[in-house]
mmCIF entry with sequence, helices, sheets and N, C-alpha, C, O atoms, coordinates in Angstrom:
data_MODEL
# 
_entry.id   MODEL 
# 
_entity.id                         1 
_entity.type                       polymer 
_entity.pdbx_number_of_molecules   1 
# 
_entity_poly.entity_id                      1 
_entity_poly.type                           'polypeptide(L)' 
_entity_poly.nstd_linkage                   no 
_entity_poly.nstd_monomer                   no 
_entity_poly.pdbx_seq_one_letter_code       
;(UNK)(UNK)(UNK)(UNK)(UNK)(UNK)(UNK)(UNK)(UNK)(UNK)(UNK)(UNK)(UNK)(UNK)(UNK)(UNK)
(UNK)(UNK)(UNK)(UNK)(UNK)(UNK)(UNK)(UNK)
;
_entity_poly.pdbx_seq_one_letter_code_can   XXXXXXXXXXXXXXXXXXXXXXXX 
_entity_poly.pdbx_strand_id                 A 
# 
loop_
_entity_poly_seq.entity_id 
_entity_poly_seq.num 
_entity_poly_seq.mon_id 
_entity_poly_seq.hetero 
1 1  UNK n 
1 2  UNK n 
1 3  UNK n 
1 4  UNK n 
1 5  UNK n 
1 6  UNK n 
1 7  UNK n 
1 8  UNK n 
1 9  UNK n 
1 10 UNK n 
1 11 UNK n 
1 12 UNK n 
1 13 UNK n 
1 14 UNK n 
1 15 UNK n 
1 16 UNK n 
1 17 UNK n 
1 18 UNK n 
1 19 UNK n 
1 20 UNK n 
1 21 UNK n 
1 22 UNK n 
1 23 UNK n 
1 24 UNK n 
# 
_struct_asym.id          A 
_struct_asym.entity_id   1 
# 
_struct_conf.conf_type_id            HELX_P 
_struct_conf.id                      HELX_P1 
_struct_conf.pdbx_PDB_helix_id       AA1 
_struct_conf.beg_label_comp_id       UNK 
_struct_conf.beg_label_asym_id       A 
_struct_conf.beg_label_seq_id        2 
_struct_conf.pdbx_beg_PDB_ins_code   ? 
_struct_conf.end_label_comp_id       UNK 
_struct_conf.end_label_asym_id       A 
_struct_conf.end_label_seq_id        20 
_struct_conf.pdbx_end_PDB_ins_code   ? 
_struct_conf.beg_auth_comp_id        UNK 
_struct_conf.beg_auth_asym_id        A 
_struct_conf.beg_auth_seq_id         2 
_struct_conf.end_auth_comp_id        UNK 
_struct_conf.end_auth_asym_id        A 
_struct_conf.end_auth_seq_id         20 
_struct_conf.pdbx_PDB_helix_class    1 
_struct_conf.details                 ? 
_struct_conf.pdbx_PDB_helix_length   19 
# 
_struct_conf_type.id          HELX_P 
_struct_conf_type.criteria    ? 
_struct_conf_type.reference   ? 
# 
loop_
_atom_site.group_PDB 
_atom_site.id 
_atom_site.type_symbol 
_atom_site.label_atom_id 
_atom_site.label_alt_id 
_atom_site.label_comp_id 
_atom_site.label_asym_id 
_atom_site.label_entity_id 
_atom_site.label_seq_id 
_atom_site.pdbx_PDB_ins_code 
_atom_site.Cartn_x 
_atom_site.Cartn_y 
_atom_site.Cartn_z 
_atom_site.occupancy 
_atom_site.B_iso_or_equiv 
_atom_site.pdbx_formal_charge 
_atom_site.auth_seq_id 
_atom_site.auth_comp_id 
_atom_site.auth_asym_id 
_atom_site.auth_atom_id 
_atom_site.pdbx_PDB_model_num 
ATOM 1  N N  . UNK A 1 1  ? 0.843  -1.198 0.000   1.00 0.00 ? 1  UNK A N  1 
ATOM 2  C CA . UNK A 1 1  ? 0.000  0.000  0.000   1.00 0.00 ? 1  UNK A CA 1 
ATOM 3  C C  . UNK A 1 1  ? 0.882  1.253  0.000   1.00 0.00 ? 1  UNK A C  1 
ATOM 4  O O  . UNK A 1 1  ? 0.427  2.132  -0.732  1.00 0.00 ? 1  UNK A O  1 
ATOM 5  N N  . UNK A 1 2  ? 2.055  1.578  0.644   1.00 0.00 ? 2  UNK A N  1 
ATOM 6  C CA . UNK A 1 2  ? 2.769  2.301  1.129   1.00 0.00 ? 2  UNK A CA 1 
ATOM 7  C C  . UNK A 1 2  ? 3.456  2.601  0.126   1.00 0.00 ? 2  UNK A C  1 
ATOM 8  O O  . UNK A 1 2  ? 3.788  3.786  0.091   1.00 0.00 ? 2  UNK A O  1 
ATOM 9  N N  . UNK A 1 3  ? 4.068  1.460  -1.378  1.00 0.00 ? 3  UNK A N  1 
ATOM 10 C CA . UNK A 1 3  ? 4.777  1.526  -2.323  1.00 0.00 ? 3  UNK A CA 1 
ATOM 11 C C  . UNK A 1 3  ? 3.671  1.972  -3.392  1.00 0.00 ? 3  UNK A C  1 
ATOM 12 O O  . UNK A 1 3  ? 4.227  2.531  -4.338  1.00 0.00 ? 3  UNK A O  1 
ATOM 13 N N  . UNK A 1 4  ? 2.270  1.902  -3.542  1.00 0.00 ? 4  UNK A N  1 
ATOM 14 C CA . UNK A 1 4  ? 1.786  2.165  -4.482  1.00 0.00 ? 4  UNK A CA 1 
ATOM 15 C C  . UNK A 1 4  ? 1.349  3.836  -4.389  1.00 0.00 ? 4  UNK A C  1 
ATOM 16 O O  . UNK A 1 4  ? 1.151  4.597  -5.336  1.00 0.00 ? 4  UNK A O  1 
ATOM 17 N N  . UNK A 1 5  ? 1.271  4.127  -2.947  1.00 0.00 ? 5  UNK A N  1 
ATOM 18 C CA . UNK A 1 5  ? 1.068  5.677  -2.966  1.00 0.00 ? 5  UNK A CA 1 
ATOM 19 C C  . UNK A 1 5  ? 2.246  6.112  -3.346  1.00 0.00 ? 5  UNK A C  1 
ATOM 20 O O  . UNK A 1 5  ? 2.162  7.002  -4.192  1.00 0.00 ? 5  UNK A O  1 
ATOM 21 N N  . UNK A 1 6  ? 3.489  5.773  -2.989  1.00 0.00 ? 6  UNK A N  1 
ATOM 22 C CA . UNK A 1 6  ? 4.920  6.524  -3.158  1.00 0.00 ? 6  UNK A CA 1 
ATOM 23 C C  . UNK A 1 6  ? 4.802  6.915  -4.838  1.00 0.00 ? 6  UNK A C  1 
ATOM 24 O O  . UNK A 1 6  ? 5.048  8.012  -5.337  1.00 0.00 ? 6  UNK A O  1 
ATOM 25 N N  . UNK A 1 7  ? 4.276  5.468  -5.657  1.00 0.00 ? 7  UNK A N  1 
ATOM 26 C CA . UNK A 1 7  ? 4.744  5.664  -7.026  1.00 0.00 ? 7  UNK A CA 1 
ATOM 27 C C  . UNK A 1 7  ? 3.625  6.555  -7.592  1.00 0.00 ? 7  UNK A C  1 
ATOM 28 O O  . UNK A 1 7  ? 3.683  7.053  -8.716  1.00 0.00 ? 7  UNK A O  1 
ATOM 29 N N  . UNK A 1 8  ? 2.389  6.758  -6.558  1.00 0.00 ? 8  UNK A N  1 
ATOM 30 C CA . UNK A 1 8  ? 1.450  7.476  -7.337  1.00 0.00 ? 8  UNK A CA 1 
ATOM 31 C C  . UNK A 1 8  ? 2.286  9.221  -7.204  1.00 0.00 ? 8  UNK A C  1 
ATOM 32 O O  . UNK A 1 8  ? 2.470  9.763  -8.293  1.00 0.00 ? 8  UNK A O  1 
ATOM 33 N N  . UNK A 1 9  ? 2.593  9.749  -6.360  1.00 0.00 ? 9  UNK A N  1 
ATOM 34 C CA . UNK A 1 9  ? 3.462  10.609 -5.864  1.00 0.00 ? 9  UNK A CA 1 
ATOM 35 C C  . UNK A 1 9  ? 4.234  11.173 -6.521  1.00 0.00 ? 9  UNK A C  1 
ATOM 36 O O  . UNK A 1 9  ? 4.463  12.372 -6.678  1.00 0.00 ? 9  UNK A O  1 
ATOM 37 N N  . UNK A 1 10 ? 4.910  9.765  -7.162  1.00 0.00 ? 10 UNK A N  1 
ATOM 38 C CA . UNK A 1 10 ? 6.485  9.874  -8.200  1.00 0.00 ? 10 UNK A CA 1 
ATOM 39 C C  . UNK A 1 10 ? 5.634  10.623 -9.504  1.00 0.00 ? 10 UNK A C  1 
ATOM 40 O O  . UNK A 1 10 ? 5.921  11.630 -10.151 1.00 0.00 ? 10 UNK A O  1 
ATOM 41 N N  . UNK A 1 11 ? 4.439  9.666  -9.601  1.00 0.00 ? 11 UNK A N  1 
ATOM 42 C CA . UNK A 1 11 ? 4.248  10.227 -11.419 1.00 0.00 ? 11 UNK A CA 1 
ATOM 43 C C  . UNK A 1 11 ? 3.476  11.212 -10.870 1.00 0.00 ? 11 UNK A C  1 
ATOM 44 O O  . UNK A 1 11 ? 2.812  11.370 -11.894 1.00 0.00 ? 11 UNK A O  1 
ATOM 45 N N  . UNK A 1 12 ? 3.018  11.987 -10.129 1.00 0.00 ? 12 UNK A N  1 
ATOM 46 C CA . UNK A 1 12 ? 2.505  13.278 -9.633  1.00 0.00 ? 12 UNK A CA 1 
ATOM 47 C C  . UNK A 1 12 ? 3.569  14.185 -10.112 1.00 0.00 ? 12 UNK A C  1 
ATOM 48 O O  . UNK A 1 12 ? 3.253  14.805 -11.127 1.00 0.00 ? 12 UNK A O  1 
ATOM 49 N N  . UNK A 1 13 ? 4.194  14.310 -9.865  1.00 0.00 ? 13 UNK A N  1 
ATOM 50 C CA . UNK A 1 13 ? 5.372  15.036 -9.095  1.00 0.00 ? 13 UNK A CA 1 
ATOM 51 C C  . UNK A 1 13 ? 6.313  14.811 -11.021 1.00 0.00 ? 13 UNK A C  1 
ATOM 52 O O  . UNK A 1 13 ? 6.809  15.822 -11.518 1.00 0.00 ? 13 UNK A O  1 
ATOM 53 N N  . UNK A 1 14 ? 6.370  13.819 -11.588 1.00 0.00 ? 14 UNK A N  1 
ATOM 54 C CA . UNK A 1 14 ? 6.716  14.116 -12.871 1.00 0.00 ? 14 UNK A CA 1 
ATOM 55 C C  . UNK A 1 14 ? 5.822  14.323 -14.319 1.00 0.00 ? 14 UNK A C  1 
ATOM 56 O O  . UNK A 1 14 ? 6.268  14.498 -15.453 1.00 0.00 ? 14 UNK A O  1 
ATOM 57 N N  . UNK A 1 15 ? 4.873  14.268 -14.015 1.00 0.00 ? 15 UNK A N  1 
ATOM 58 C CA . UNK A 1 15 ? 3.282  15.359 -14.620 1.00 0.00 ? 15 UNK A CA 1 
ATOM 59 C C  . UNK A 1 15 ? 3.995  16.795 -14.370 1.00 0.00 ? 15 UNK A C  1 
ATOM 60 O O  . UNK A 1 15 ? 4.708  17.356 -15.203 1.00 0.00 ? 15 UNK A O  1 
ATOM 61 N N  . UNK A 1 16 ? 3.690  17.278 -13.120 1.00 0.00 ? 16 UNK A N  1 
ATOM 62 C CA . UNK A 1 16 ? 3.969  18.459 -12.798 1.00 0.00 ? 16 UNK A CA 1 
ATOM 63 C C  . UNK A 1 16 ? 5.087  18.653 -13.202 1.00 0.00 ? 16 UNK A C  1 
ATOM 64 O O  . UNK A 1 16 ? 4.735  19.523 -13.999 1.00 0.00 ? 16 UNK A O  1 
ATOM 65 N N  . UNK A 1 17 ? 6.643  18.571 -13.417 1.00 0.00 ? 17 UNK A N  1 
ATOM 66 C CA . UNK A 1 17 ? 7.265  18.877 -13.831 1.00 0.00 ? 17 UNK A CA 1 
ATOM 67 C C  . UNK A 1 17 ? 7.574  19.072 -15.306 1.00 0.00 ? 17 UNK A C  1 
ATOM 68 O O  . UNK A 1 17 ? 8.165  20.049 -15.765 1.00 0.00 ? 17 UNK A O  1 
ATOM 69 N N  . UNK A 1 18 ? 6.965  17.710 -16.216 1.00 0.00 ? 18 UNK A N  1 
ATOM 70 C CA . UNK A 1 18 ? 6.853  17.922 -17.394 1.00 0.00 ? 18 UNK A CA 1 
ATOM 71 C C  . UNK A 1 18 ? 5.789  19.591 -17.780 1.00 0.00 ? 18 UNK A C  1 
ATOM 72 O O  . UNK A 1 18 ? 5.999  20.543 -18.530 1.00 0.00 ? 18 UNK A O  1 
ATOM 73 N N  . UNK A 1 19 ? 5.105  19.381 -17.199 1.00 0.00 ? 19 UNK A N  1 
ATOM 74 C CA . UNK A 1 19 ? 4.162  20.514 -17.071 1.00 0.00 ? 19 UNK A CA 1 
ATOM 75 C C  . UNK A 1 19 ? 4.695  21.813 -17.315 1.00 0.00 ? 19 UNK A C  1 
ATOM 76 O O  . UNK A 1 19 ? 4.422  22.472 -18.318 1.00 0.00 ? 19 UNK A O  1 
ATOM 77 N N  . UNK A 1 20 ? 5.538  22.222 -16.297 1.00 0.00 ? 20 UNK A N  1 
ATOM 78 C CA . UNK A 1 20 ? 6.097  23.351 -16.193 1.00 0.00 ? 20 UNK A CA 1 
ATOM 79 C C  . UNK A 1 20 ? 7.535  23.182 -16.853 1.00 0.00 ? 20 UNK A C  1 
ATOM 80 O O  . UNK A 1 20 ? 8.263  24.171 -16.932 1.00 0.00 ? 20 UNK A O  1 
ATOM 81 N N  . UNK A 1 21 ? 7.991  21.838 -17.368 1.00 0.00 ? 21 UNK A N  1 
ATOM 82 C CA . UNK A 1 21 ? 9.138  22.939 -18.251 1.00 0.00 ? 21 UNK A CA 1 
ATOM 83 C C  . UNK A 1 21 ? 8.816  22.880 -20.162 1.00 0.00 ? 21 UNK A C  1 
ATOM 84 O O  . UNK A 1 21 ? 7.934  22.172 -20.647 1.00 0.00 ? 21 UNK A O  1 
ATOM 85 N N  . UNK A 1 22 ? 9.460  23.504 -20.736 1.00 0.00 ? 22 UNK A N  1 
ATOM 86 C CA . UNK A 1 22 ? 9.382  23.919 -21.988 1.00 0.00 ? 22 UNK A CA 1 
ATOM 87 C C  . UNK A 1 22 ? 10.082 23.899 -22.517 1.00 0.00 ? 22 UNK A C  1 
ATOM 88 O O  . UNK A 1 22 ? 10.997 24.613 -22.107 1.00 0.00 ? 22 UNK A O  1 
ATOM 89 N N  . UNK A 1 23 ? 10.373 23.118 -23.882 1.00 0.00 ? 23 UNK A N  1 
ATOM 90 C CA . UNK A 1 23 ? 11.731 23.229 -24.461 1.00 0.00 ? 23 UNK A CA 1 
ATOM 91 C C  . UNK A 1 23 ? 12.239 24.658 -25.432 1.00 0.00 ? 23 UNK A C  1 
ATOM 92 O O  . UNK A 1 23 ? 11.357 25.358 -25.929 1.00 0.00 ? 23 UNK A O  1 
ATOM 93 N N  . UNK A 1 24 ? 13.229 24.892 -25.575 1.00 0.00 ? 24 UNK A N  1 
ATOM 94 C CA . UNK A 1 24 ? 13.257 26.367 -26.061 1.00 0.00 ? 24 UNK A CA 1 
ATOM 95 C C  . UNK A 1 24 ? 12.531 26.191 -27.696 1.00 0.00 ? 24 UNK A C  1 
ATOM 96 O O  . UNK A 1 24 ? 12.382 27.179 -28.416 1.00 0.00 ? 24 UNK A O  1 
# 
């Protein structure tokens, strides 16, 4: 349970980053 929230977290967290960056 503990490993499936972590990885929900992980792809949270790299959504949001894809999100906010931009390639030039």
């Amino acid at each position: 349970m503990e490993q499936q929230q972590h990885a929900a977290f992980i792809q949270q967290t790299a959504a949001d980053t894809s999100q906010q960056w931009q390639p030039p």
